[in-house]
C-alpha positions as CSV (number, residue, x, y, z in Angstrom):
1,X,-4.4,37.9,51.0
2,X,-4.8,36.8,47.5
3,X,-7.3,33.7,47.1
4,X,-5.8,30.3,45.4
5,X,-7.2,28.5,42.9
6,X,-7.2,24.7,44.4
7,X,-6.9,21.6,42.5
8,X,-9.7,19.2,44.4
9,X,-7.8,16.0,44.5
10,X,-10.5,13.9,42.9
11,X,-10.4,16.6,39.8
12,X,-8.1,15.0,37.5
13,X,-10.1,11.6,38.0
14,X,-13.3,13.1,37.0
15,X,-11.4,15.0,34.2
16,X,-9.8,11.7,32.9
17,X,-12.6,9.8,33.5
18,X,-15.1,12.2,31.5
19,X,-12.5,11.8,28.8
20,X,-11.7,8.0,29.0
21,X,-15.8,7.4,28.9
22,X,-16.4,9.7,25.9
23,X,-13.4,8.1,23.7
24,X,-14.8,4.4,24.9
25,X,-18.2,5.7,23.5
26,X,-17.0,7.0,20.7
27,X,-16.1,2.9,19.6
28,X,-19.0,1.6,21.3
29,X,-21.3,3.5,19.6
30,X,-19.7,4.7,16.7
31,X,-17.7,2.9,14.2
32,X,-17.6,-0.6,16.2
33,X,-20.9,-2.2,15.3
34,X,-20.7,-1.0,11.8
35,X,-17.7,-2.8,11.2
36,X,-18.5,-5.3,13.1
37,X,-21.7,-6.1,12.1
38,X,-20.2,-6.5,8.7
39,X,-17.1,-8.8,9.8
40,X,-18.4,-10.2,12.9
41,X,-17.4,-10.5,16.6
42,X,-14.0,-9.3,17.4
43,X,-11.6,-12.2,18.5
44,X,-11.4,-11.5,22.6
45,X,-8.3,-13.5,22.6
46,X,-6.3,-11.3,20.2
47,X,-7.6,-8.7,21.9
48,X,-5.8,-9.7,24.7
49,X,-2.5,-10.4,23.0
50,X,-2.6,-6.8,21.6
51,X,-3.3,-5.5,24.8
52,X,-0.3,-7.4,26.8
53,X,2.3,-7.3,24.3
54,X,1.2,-4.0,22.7
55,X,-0.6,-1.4,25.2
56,X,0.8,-2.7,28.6
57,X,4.4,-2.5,27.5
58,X,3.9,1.1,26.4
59,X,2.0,1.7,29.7
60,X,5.3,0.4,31.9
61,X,7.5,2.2,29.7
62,X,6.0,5.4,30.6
63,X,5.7,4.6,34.0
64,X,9.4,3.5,34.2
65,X,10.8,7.0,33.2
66,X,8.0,9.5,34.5
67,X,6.9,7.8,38.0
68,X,2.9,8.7,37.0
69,X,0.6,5.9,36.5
70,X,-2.6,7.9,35.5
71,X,-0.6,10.2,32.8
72,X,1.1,6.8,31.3
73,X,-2.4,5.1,31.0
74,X,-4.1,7.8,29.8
75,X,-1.5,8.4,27.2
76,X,-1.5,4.2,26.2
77,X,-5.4,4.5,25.7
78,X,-5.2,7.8,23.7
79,X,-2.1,6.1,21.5
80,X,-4.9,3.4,21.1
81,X,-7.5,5.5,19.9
82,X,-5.0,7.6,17.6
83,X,-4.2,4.7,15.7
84,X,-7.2,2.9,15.6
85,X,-8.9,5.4,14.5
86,X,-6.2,7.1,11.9
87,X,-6.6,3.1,10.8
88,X,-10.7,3.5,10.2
89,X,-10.5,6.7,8.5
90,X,-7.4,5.4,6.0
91,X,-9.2,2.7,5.3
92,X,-12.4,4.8,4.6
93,X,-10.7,6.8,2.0
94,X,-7.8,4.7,0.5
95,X,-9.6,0.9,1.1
96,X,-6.2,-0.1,4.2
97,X,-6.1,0.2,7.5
98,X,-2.3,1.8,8.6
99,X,0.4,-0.5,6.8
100,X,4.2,-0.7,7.1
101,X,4.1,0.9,3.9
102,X,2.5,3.6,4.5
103,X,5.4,4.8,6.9
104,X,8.2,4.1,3.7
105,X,6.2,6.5,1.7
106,X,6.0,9.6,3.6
107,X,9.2,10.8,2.1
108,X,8.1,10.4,-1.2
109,X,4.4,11.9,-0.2
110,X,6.2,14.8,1.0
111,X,9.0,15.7,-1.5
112,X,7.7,14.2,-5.1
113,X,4.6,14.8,-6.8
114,X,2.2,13.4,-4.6
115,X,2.7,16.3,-2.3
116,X,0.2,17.5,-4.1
117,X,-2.3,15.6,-2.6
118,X,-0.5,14.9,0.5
119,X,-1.1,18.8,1.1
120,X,-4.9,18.8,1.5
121,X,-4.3,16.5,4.6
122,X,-2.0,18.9,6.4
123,X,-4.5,21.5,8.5
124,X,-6.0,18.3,10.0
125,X,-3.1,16.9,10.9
126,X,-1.7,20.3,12.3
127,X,-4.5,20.5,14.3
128,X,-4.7,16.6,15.4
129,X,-0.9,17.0,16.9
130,X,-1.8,20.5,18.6
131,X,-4.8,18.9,19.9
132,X,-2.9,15.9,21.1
133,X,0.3,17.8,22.6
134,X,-2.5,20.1,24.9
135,X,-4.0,16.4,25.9
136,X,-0.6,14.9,27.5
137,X,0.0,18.5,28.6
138,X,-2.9,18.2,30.8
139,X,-2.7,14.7,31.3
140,X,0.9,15.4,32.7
141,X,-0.1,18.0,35.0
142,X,-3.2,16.6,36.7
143,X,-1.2,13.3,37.5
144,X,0.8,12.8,40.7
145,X,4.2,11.0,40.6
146,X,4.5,7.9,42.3
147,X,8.6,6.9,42.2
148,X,7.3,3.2,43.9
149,X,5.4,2.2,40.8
150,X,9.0,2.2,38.6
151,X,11.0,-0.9,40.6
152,X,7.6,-3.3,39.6
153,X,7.3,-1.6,36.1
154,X,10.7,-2.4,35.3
155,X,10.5,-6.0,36.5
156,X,7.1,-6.5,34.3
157,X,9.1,-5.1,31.4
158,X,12.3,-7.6,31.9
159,X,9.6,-10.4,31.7
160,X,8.0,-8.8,28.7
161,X,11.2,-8.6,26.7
162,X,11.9,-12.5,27.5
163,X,8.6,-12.9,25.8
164,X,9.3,-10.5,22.9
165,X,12.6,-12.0,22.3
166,X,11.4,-15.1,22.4
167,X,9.3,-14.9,19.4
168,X,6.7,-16.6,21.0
169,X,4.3,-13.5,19.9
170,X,5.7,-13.3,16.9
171,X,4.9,-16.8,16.1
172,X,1.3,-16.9,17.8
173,X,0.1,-13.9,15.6
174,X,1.8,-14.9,12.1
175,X,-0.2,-18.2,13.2
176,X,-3.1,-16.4,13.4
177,X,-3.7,-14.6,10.2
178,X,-4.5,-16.6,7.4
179,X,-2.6,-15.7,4.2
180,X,-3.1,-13.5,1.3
181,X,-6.3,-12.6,3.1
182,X,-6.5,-9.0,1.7
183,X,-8.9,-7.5,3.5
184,X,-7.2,-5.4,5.7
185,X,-10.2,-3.8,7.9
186,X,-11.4,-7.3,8.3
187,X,-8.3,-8.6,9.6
188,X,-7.6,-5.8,12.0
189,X,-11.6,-5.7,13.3
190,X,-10.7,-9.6,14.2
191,X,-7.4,-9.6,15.4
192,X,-6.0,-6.3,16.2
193,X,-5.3,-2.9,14.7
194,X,-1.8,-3.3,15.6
195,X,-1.5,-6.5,15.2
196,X,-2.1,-6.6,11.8
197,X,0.0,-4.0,11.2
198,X,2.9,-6.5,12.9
199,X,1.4,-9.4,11.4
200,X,2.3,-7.3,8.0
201,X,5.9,-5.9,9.5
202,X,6.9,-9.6,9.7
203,X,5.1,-10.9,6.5
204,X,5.3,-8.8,4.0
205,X,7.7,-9.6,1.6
206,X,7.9,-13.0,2.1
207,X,7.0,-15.5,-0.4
208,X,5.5,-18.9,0.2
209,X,7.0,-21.8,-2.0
210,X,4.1,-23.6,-3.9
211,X,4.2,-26.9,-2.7
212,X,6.2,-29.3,-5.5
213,X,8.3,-26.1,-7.2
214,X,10.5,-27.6,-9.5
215,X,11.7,-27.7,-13.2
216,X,9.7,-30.7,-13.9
217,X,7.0,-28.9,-12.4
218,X,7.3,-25.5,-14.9
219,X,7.7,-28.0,-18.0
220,X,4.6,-29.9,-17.0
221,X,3.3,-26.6,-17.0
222,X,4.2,-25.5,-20.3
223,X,3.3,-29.2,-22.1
224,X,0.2,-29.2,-20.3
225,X,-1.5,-25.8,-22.2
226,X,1.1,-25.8,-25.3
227,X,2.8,-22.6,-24.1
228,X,5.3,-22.8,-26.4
229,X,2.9,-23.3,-29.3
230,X,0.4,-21.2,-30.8
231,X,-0.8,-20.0,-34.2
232,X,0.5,-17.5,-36.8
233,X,-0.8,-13.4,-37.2
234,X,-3.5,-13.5,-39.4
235,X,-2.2,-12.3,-42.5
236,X,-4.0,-9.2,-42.5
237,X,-2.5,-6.3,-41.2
238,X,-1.4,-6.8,-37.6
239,X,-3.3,-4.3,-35.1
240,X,-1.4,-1.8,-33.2
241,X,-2.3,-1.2,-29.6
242,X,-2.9,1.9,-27.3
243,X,-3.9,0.4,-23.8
244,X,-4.9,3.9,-21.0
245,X,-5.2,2.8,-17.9
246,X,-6.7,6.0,-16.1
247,X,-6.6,7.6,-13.0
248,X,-9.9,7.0,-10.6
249,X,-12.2,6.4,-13.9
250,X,-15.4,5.2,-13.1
251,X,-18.9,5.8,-15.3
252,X,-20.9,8.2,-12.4
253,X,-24.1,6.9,-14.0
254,X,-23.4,3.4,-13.7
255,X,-22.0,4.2,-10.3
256,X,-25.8,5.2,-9.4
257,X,-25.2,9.1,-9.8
258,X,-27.1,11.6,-11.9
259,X,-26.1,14.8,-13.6
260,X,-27.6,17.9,-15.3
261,X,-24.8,16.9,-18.4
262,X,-23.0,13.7,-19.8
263,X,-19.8,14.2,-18.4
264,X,-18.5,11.7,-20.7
265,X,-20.4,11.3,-23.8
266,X,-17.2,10.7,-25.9
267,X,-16.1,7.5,-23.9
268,X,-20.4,6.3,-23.8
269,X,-20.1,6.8,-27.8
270,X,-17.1,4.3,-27.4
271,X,-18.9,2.0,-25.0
272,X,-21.9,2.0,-27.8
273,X,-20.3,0.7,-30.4
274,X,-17.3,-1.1,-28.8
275,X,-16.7,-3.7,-26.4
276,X,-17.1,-2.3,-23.0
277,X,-18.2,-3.6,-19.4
278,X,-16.6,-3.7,-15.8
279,X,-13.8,-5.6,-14.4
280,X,-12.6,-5.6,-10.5
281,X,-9.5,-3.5,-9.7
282,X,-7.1,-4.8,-6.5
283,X,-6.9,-1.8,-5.5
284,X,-9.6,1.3,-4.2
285,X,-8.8,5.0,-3.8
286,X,-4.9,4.8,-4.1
287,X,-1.5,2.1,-5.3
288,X,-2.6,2.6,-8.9
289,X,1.1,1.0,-9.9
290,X,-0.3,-2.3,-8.4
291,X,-3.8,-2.2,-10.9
292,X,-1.5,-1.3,-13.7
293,X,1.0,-4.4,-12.3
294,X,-2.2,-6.7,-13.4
295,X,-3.2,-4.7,-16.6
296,X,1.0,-5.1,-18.2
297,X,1.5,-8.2,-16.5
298,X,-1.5,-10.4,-16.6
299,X,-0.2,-11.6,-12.8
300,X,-2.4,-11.6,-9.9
301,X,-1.8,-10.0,-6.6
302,X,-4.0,-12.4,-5.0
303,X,-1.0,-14.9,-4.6
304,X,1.1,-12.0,-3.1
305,X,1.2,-11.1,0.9
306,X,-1.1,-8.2,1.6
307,X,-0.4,-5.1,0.6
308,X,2.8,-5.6,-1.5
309,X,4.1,-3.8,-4.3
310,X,5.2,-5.9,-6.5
311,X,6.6,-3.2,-8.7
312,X,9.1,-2.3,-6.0
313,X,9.7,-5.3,-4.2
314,X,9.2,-8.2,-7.2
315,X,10.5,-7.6,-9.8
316,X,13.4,-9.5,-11.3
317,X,15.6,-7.6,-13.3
318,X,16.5,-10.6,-16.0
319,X,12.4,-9.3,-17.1
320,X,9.3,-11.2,-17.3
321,X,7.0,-12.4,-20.3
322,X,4.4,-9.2,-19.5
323,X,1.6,-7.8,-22.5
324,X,4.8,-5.1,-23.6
325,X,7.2,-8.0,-24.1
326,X,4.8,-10.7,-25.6
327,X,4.1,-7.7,-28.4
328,X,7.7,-6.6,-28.6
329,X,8.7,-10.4,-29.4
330,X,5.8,-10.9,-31.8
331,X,7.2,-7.8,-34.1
332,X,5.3,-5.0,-32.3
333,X,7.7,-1.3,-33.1
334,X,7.8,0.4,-31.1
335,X,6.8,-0.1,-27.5
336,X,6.5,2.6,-25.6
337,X,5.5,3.7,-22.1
338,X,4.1,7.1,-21.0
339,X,4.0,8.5,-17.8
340,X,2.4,11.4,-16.1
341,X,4.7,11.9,-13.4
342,X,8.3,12.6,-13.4
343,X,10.1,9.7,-11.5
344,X,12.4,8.5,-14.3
345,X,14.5,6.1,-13.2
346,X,11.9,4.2,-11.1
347,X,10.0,4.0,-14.0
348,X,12.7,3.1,-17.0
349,X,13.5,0.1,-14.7
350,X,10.2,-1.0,-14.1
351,X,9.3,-0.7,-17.8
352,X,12.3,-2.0,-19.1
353,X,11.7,-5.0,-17.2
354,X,8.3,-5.2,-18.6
355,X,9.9,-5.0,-21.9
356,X,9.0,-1.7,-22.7
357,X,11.5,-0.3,-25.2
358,X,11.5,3.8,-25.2
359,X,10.0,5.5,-21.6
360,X,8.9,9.1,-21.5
361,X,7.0,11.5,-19.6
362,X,4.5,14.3,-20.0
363,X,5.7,15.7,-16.5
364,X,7.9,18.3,-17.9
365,X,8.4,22.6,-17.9
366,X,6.3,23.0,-20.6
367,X,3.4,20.9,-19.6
368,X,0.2,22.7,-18.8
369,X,-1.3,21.8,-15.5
370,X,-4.5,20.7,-14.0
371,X,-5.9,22.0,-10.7
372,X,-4.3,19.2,-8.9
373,X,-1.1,20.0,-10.5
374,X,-0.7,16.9,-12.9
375,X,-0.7,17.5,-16.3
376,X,-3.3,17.7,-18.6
377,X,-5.1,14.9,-20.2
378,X,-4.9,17.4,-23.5
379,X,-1.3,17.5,-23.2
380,X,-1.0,13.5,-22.7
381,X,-3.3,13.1,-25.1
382,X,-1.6,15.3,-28.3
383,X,1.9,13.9,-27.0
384,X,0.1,9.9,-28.5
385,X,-1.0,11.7,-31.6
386,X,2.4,13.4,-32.3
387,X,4.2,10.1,-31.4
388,X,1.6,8.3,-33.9
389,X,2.2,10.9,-36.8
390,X,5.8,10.0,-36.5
391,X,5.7,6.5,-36.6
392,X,6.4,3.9,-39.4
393,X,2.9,3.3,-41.6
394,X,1.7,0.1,-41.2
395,X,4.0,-0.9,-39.0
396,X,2.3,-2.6,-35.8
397,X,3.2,0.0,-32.4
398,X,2.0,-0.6,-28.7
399,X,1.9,2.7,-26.9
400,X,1.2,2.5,-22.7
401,X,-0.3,5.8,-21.1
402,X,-1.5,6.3,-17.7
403,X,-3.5,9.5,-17.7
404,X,-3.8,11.1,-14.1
405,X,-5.1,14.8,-14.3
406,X,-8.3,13.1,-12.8
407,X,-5.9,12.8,-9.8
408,X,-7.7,14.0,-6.5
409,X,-7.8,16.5,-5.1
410,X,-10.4,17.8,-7.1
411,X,-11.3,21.1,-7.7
412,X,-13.4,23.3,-9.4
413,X,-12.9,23.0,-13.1
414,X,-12.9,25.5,-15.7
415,X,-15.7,25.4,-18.2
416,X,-18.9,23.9,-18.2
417,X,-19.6,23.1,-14.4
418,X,-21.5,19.7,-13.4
419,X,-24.6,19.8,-11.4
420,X,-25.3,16.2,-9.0
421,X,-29.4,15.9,-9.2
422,X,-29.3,13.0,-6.8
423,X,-27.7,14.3,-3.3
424,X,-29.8,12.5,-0.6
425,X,-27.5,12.0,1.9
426,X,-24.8,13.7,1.3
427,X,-23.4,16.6,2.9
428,X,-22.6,19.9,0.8
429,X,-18.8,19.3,0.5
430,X,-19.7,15.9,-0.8
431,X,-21.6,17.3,-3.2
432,X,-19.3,19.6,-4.6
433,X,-16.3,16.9,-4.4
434,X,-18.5,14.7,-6.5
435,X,-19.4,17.2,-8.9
436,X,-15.7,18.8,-9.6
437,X,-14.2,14.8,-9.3
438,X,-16.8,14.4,-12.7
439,X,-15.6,17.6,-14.3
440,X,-12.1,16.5,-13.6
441,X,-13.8,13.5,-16.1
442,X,-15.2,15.7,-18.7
443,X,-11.8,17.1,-19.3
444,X,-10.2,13.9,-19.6
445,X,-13.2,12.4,-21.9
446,X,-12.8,16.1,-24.4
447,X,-9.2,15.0,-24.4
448,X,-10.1,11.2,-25.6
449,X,-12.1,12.7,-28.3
450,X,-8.9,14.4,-29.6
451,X,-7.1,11.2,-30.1
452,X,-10.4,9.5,-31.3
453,X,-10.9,12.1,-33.9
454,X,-7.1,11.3,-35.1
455,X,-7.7,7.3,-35.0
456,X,-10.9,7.3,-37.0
457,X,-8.9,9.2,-39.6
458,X,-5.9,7.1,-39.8
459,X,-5.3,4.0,-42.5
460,X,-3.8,2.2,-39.9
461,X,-5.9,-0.4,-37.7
462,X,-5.6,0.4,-34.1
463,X,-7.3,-1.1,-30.5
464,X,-7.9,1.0,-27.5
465,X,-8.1,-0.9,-24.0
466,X,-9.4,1.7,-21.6
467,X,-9.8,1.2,-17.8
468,X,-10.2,2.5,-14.4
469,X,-6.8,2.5,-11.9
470,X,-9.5,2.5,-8.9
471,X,-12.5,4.4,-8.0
472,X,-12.0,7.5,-6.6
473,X,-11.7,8.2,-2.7
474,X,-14.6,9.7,-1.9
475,X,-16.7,9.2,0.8
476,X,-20.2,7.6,0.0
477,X,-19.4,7.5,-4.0
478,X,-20.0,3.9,-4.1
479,X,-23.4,3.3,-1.7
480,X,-25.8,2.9,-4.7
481,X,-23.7,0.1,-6.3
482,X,-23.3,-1.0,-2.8
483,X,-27.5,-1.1,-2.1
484,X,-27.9,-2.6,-5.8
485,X,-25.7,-5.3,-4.9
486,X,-27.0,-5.9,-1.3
487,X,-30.3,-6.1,-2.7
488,X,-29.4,-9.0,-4.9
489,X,-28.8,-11.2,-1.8
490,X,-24.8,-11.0,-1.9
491,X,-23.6,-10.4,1.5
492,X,-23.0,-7.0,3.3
493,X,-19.1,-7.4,3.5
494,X,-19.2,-8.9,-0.7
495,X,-21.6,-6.1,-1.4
496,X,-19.2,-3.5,-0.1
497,X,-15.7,-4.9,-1.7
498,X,-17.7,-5.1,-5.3
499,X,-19.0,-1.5,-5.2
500,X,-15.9,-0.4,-4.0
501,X,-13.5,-2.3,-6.9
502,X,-15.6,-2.2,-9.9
503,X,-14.5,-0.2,-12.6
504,X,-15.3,0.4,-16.2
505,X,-13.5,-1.2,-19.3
506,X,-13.7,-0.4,-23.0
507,X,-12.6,-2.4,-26.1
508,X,-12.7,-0.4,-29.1
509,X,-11.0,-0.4,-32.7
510,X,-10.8,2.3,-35.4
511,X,-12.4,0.3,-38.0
512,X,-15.8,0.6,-37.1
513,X,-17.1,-2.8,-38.6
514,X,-14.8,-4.9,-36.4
515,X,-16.3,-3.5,-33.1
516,X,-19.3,-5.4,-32.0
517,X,-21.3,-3.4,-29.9
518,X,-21.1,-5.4,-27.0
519,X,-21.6,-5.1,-22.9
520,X,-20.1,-8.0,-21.0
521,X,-20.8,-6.7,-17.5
522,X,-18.8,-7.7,-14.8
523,X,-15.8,-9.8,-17.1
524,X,-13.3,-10.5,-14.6
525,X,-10.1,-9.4,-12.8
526,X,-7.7,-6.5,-13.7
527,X,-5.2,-9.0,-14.6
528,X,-7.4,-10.7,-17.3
529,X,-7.4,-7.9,-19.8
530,X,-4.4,-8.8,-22.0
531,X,-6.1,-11.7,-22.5
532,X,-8.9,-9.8,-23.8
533,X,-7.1,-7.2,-25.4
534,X,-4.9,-10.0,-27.6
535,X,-8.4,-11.6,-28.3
536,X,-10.0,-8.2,-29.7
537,X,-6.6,-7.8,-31.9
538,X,-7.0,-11.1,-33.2
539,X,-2.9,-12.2,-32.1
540,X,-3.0,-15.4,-30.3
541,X,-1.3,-15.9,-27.3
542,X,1.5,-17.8,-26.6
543,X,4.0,-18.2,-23.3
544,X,2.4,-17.3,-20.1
545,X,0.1,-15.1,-22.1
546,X,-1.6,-18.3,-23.3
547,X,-2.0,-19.3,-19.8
548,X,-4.0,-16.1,-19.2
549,X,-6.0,-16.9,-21.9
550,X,-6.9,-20.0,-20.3
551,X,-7.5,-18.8,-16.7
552,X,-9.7,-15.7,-18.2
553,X,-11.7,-18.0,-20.0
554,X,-12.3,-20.4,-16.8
555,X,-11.7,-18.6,-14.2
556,X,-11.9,-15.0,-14.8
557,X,-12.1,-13.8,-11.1
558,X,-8.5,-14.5,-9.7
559,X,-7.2,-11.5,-8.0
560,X,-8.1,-11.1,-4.0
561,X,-11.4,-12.5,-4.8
562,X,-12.8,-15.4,-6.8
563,X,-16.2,-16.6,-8.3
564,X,-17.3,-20.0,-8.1
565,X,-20.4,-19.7,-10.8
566,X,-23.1,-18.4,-7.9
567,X,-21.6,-16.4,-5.4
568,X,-18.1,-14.6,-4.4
569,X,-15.7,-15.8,-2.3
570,X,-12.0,-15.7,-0.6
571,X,-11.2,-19.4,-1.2
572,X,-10.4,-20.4,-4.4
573,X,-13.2,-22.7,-6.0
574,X,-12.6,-26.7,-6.4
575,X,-13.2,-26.6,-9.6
576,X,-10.5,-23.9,-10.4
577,X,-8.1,-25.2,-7.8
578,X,-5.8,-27.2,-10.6
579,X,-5.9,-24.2,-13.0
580,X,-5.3,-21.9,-10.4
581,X,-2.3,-23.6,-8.9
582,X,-0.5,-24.0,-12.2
583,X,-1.0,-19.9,-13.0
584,X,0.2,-19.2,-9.3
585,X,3.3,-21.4,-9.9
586,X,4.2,-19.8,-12.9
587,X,3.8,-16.7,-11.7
588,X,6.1,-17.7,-8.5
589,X,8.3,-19.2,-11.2
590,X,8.8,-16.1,-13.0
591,X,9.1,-13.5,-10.0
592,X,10.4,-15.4,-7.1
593,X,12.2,-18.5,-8.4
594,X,14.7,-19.2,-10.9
595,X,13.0,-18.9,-14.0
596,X,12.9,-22.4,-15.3
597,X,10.1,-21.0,-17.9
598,X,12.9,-19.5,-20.1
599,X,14.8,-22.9,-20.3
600,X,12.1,-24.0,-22.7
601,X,11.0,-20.5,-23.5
602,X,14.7,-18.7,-24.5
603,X,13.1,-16.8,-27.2
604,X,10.7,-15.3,-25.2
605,X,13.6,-13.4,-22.6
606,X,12.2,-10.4,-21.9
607,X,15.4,-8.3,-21.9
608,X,17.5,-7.6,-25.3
609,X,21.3,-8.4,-24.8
């Protein structure tokens, strides 16, 4: 007689226990005190919600229909563990835990342009649902059915549902969470992975009133700061106005690393003679349309729900007094937008609302690409020049670009390669992602000295804004800024937010004795550079723009995190609180209510009829 293989009874506990005790060490000891020791003690009682109205529901479910206890709680728990942990390792590379919008985009991940970084991520996540698939497989076949667990399962569940419908959890959580709080690790390490992720389903797009909203309110507003007054051009010649707002810039030195080579001497040159420093961008490692939101608009997210995008969800289509439209209604020909990517009519909306006048983009058959399939920064960079050659003399033109060859992924670069001198603690792929994400730089900086080149030969007086869309997502690239901070006394979770938002800016005009030379350091908020860039033109503001002028020079840190004169902080300082409100109604004034600003501000309507 053939011998069988027998199953000891108490195998699939040992199995399943072996497993259930490594995954439960893998959060005791791995990522849970380090995120815990920088946000503190998880709340135990939303814990407990999550649990109940998340994890047990899931747990009767699978009871209900498959009669096996063990493979349903196993399969809860490892559901747990998936999402947690795809949570930790978003938020690790792309500054978010898992967000409602994150599930909107996959189609647009998958089928537009960003498949090209969407790619990289596939094997893992091949291998994650291969993995997973063999797990319940297992799970399935070492659990015993039990039909007498379903009749109490599906009496739990009716009660559950009463709850649910209720909206008695709904209301406890959205209780829970304080607003505008954008901190998204923070918020799920207190109350929940998942329900923050709820807390976001049910929150997201909706808008809090400002207490006392009102017309009188608006033209108090506008008498107040004289927003409907302000001073004439300067009689000499007006200043045209390139603004690049580039993809994952960051200065690698100032970020703590060291090279064999400058990889961007032409943009240090700038910095040198210019007016250059760093300012804090809302976003880290991806939603580069939400920094360039603050950069056009001069609006700040911080008085937005978490996460939102305000370029798809905010927007009114009668326009809005952004940097475009102040310039366009000023006398500024022509006003143009460039784009890297090929999404058309998403972005002749969006700029059109803006007040852009003429869209285009380099995303075309004859573009030449970049490793990470964008195209190149020398093909943005000579379409400027030919749209400058062909432009009116001494006629004042704004011209938006949004370089993004520097895209990740990054790969090895042709030409001179870049050698990292300071590795400690890195592993070797890190290394050579840092080193091919700085030669991704050095192309765009070559490119920048093209159009440089062409400015400092041209009669006609020009500014450059250049900045940072977000650092780049790479693990680690921020620790020396982090330490440096730390190290100054600002606290761990501070330390970590700064190091990780901080990106360069540079003021710079053709006419080399008008630039000053200057380093500012940390200056403010994304959403305070029109401000600065109308100041280094010389054009004073008027509209909301004046109102930007006001809250850079008072309150310059007002996006997702504020500065009360010594330290950094969430809540908005007294001192700023009357300044602050007034820039937050307008802005709620001008993309969620009625618009009252244009009844004493009709010449400034953003959209020609």
């Amino acid at each position: 007689m053939k011998a069988r293989f027998v199953i000891h009874p108490a195998m699939p506990l040992l199995i399943w226990g072996g497993v259930l005790a490594a995954l439960l060490a893998f959060f005791v000891l791995g990522p849970l005190p380090y995120i815990t020791g920088y946000y503190g003690r998880v709340n135990a009682f939303d814990v407990l919600l999550e649990i109940v109205f998340v994890y047990l529901p899931v747990f009767l479910f699978l009871s209900l229909i498959t009669a096996r206890p063990l493979f349903s709680a196993i399969t809860a728990l490892v559901l747990f563990v998936v999402w947690t942990s795809t949570g930790l390792i978003k938020n690790t590379y792309l500054g978010s835990t898992l967000v409602p919008a994150d599930f909107s985009e996959v189609h647009e991940l998958i089928f537009n342009e960003g498949f090209v970084v969407f790619k990289t991520f596939i094997p893992p996540l091949v291998l994650m649902t291969i993995a997973l698939i063999l797990a319940f497989r297992l799970a399935w076949r070492t659990s015993e059915r039990h039909p007498a667990v379903r009749w109490p399962s599906a009496l739990v569940l009716m009660v559950w549902l009463g709850l649910w419908g209720s909206g008695w959890y709904k209301t406890l959580i959205t209780a829970r969470f304080e607003p505008n709080i954008h901190n998204s690790l923070k918020q799920s390490v207190m109350h929940g992975f998942v329900n923050h992720f709820l807390h976001l389903l049910w929150t997201n797009n909706a808008i809090i009133t400002p207490p006392g909203y009102s017309v009188d309110r608006i033209r108090a507003i506008i008498d107040k700061y004289g927003l409907d007054q302000a001073g004439p051009v300067p009689n000499n010649a007006p200043t045209s106005l390139i603004t690049l707002i580039v993809e994952s810039l960051t200065d690698p030195q100032e970020m703590g690393w060291q090279f064999d080579i400058d990889p961007i001497p032409n943009l240090h040159r700038l910095q040198a003679s210019g007016t250059s420093g760093f300012v804090l961008s809302p976003v880290y490692g991806g939603k580069s349309v939400n920094a360039e939101f603050e950069l056009l608009t001069g609006m700040s997210l911080a008085f937005m729900p978490a996460e939102a995008k305000p370029y798809r969800a905010f927007l009114p289509t009668s326009g809005i007094p952004a940097l475009p439209d102040f310039l366009k209604h000023r006398g500024w020909r022509p006003i143009i937008g460039i784009q890297a990517v090929n999404i058309k009519i998403f972005f002749s909306r969006v700029f059109g609302i803006l007040g852009f006048q003429k869209t285009s983009s380099v995303d075309d058959k004859h573009a030449p690409r970049a490793p990470n399939g964008m195209p190149t920064s020398q093909y943005l960079f000579a379409k400027i020049i030919s749209l400058i050659k062909g432009l009116e003399a001494n006629k004042p033109f704004y011209i938006h670009a949004f370089p993004n060859a520097t895209h990740a992924p990054w790969h090895q670069r042709a030409g001179q390669p870049v050698h990292l001198l300071n590795p400690e603690g890195l592993t070797q792929h890190q290394v050579h992602t840092i080193e091919n994400y700085a030669q991704a730089l050095q192309k765009f900086d070559q490119a920048l000295g093209e159009l440089i080149k062409h400015l400092e030969n041209t009669s006609q007086p020009v500014t450059l804004l250049i900045v940072g869309d977000h650092q780049p997502a790479i693990l680690h690239y921020a620790k020396w800024r982090q330490q440096s901070l730390a190290s100054q006394g600002i606290t761990p979770e501070t330390a970590e937010y700064l190091g990780k938002h901080v990106v360069p800016y540079l003021l710079w005009k053709n006419r080399r004795q008008e630039n000053t030379g200057k380093q500012t350091g940390l200056a403010g908020s994304m959403n305070m550079l029109p401000a600065l860039a109308l100041k280094a033109m010389g054009v004073p503001p008027q509209g909301f723009m004046k109102l930007v002028a006001k809250v850079q020079k008072e309150a310059p840190f007002s996006s997702q995190i504020f500065f009360d004169g010594r330290t950094f902080t969430n809540k908005v300082p007294e001192k700023q609180k009357s300044l602050l409100a007034d820039y937050r109604m307008l802005q709620y004034d001008l993309l969620h209510g009625k618009q009252y600003y244009y009844h004493f501000m009709e010449h400034a309507r953003s959209i020609d009829h």
